[in-house]
N, C-alpha and C positions, 0 to 999 in steps of 0.2 A: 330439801336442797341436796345434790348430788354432791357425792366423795369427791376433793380434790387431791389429782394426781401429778406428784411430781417427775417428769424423765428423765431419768439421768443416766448416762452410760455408763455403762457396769465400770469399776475401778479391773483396769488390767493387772493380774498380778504374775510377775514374768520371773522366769529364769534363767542368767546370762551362761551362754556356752564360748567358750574358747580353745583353744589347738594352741598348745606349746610346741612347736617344733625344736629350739635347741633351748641351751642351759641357758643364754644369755639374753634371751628374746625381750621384749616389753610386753608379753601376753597378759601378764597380773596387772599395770597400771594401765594398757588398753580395755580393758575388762571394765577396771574402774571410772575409765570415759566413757565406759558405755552404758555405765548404771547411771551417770551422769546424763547422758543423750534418754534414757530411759525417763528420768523423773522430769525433762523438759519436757518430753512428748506427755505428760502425764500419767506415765504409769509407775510400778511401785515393786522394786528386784525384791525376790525373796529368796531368793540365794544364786549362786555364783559357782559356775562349775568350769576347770578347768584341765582337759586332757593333754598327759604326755604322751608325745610320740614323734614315731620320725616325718611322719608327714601328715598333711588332713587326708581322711578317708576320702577315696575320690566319689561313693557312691554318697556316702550317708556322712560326710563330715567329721564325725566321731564313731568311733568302734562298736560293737555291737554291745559289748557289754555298759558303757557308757551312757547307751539309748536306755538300758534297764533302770539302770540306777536312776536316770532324769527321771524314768516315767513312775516309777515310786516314787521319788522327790514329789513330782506333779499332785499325785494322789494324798501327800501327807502334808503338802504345803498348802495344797488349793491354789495351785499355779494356775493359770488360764492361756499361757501360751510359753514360748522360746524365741531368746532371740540369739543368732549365734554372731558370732564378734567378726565373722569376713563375710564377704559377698557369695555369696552360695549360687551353685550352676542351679538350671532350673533342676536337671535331675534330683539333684543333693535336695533339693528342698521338698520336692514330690515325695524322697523315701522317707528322707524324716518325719515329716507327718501323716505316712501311710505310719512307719513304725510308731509315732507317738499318739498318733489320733489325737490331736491337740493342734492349736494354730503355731505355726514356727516362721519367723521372720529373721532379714539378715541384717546388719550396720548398716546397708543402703536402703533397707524398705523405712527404715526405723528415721536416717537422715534426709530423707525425700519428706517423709511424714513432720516433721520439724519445721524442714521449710518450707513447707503448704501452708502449716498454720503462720509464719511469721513472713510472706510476703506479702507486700502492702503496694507496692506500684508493678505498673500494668506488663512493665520489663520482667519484675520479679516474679509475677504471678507466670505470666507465660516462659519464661525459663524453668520453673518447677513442673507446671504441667511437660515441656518437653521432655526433661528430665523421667518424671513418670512414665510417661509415653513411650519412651527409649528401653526401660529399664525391661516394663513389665511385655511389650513384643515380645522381647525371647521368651518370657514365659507364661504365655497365654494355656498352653497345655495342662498347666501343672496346675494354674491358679484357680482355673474354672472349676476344678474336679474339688478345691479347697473352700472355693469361695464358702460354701452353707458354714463354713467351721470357722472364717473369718470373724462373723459377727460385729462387726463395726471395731470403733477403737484404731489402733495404729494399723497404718497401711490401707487404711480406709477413706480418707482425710485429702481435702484437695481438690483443685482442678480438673485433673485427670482421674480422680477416682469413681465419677459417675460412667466413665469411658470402660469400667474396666470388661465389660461383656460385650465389648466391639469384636468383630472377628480384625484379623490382620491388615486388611485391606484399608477397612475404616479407621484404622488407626493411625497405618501410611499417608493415608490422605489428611489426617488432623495433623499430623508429623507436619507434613510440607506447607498445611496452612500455615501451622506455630510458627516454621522458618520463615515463609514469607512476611508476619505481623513482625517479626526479631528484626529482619534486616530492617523495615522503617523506622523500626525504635533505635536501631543500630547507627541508622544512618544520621538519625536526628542529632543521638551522641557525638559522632563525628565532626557533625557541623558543629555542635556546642566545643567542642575541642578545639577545634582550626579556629573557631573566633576567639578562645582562649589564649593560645598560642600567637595571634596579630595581636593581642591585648601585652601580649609578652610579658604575664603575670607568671610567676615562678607555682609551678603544680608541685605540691606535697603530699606524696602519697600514705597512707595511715598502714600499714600491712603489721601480721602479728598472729599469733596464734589462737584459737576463738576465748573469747574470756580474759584475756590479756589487760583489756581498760583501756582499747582505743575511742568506743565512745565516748567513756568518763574522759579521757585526756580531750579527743575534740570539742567536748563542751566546753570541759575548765579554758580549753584557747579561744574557742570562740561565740561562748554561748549558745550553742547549735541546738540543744534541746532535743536532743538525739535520746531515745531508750535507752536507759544503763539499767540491767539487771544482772546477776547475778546468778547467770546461765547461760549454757553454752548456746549460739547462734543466735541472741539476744534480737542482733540486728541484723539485717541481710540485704536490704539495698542502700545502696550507696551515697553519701548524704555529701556534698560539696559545701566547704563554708567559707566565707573570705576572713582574713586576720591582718592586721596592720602592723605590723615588727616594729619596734620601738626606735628603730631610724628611720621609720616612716615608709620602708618598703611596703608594696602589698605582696601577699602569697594567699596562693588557693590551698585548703587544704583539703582530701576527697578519702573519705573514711569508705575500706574495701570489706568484704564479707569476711571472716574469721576461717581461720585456715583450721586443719583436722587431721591429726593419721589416719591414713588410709580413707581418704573422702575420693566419696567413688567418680570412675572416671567420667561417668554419666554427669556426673555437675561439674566437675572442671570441664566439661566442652559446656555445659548449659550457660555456665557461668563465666565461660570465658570474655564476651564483652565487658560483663563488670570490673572481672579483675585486668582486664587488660590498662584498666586506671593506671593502675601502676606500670605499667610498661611507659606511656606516654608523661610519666611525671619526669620532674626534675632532681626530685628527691626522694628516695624511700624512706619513711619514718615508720620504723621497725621494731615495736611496744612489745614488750618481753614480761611476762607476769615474775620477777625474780624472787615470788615467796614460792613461788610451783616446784617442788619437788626433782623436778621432768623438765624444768626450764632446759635445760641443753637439748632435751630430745626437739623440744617443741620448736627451737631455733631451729633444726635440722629440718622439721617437716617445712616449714615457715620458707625457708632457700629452697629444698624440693621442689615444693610448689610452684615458688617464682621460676626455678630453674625450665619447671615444664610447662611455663607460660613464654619463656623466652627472656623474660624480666632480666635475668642474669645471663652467662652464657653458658654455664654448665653446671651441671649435677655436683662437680667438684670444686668449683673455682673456689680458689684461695682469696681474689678478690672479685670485685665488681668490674663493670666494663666503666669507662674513666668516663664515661659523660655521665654517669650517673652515683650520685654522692649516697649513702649509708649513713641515716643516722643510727641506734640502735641504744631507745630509752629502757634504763631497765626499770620498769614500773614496781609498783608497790612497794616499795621502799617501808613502810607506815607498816608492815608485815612482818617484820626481819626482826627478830629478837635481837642480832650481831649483824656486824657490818661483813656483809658474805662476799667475796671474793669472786666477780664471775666476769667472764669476757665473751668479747664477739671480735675476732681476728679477722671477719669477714665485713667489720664494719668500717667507715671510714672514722668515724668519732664514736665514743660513746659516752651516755649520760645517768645517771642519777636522777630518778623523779619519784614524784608520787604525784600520781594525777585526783586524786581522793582528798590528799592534803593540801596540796597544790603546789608543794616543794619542789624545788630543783627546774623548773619551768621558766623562769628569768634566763637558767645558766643553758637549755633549752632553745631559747629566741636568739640567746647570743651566739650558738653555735651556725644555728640556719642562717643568721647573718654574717658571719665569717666564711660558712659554706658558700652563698649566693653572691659576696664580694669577690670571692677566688675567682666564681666564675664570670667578674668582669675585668676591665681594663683600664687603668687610669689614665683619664685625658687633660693634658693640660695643652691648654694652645689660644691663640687669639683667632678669630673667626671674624674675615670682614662683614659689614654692615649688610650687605647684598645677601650673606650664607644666615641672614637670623632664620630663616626657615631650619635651617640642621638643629637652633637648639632648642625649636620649638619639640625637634623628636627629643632630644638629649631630655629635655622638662621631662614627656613623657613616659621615657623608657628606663633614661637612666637615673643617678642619684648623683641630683646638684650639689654641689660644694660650695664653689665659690662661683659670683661671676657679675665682672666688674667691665663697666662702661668705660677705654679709653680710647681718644681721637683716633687710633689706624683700628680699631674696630672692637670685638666684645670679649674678654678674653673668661674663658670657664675653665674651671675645676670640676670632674664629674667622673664619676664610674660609669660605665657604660657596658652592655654586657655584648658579649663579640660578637655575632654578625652584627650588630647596629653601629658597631663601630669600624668592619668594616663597609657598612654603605654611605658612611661619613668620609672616608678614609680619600 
């Protein structure tokens, strides 16, 4: 009987590079996200290198002498590759691994590779292959000459990674296909929208920094059964689930992909259908990991993001644009040794939760119900017997109160939210 043989892909064992540019930078806990993005993709840092200087090297990223130092690292660690902590021109990537003769990859090869392996519908899959497709054009020159020293493992992973020896041509044409297959999926969403919006069900959008616990919180509201783990980009398309508010409102609630410093520009336009969720909601609901160290920074990347979606109106604003409400839960409560002191001055409310414990999620429903009454208008009036059709819409849209049968006609109590109460009117 013949040897049975196991295949298993060699465990990648990597070394993170970074560029300190000034004294005050986040290079040292960016680093640490990316040993984090490292152990998603399944590989395994064995150490962590970070250069001072006034700027990145425009050829080679890091300075020459820095390339030595890694590449004894390499030899004494048994590293098998580099990843460096920004997006590297193709050039930067071609000298580094002419100088290190080892595989070197950047933050974007490494979060492209992430989300190949965790896209699960047909929207998600073809936004990452575009994504791919987009990234690696620019550097088909540099890659081909690398590829033998690739060897599988990250950056190899996906859709677009059996495309990767197309010449340009064939790549622009799988480009344009990809675009054509988005816009029908795009379209479909659309229409799923528009009939959301005649349903005049209030959209809650789940937005948050990746890891944050907006799956955990969507489930604890609505049973959603949504993937909670315990890594970064856990989930990645977009899961909608309805919830019934304890006065009987409904609201949709539509959990968005996990936001990232410095996530490359190649997936914010991939993914920008997705997240434009949040554009068309009525509410952002803004899950803040408050045992995170980095909580403020990640709030900041978290409005970036929405700011360069449009979500918000600026990079800077101090608030939101008035049609749209801020909630801004600080999650993980169940963390906190002491009760920590932290704010969002860009929110309209904020809360206390622990979506893990399931604390603070009562005073939660009560706020989105206070928010969603603001946004109507109270009616009181008698409606002759002839206008019962107005309060069959009134039944459907708004929130009956009271409503009592006398001889000159029906008179209700109701919330009603405003254009339907001006097409009542």
């Amino acid at each position: 009987m013949g040897e049975m043989f196991e295949i298993k892909e060699k465990e990648e064992r990597l070394i993170l590079v970074g560029v300190a540019v000034n004294d005050g930078d986040d290079t040292q806990e960016s680093i640490e996200e990316l040993e984090e993005l490292a152990k998603t993709a399944g590989a395994v840092t064995v150490a962590k290198v970070i250069q001072n200087r006034e700027s990145v090297h425009p050829g080679t990223y890091i300075g020459k002498g820095k390339i030595e130092e890694i590449r004894d690292l390499m030899t004494e660690l048994e590293a098998t590759g580099v990843i460096c902590d920004d997006e590297l021109s193709p050039a930067q990537l071609k000298n580094l691994e002419d100088s290190l003769q080892a595989k070197v990859m950047d933050r974007t090869i490494l979060i492209l590779d992430i989300f190949a392996q965790h896209a699960v519908t047909k929207e998600g899959k073809i936004q990452v292959e575009l994504a791919q497709l987009k990234y690696r054009a620019t550097r088909l020159v540099g890659m081909r000459n690398s590829m033998s020293r690739l060897g599988g493992g990250i950056g190899t992973r996906g859709p677009g990674e059996k495309k990767l020896e197309m010449d340009r041509r064939l790549i622009r044409d799988r480009i344009s296909q990809l675009n054509r297959e988005l816009k029908e999926v795009k379209q479909s969403r659309i229409t799923t929208r528009e009939l959301r919006s005649k349903g005049m069900i209030p959209v809650i959008a789940i937005v948050g920094y990746t890891n944050a616990g907006k799956s955990t919180l969507l489930n604890r509201l609505t049973s959603a059964g949504v993937l909670e783990e315990d890594k970064l980009f856990a989930t990645l398309d977009p899961t909608t689930r309805s919830l019934t508010l304890q006065n009987g409102q409904q609201v949709l609630f539509t959990d968005t992909v996990g936001f990232i410093r410095k996530l490359p520009h190649h997936l914010i336009e991939a993914f920008r259908s997705t997240l434009e969720e949040a554009k068309y909601a009525d509410i952002i609901l803004h899950v803040v990991d408050s045992s995170n160290p980095s909580a403020y920074k990640q709030m900041h990347v978290v409005y970036e993001t929405l700011a360069n979606l449009g979500v918000i109106h600026t990079k800077y604003a101090t608030s939101v644009t008035t049609e749209k409400s801020i909630i801004t839960a600080f999650n993980k409560q169940d963390l906190l040794e002491t009760d920590m002191i932290i704010k969002d001055f860009k929110a309209d409310r904020t809360v206390k939760i622990s979506a893990r414990e399931g604390t603070g999620l009562n005073t939660l429903q009560e706020i989105l119900e206070e928010i969603l009454r603001e946004r109507k208008i109270l009616i009181e009036r008698v409606f002759s017997y002839q206008d019962a059709g107005k309060i069959q819409i009134i039944r459907k849209y708004g929130q009956l109160l009271e409503e009592d049968y006398q001889p000159e006609g029906i008179y209700i109590k109701a919330y009603l939210p405003k254009d339907i109460y001006q097409s009542l009117v």
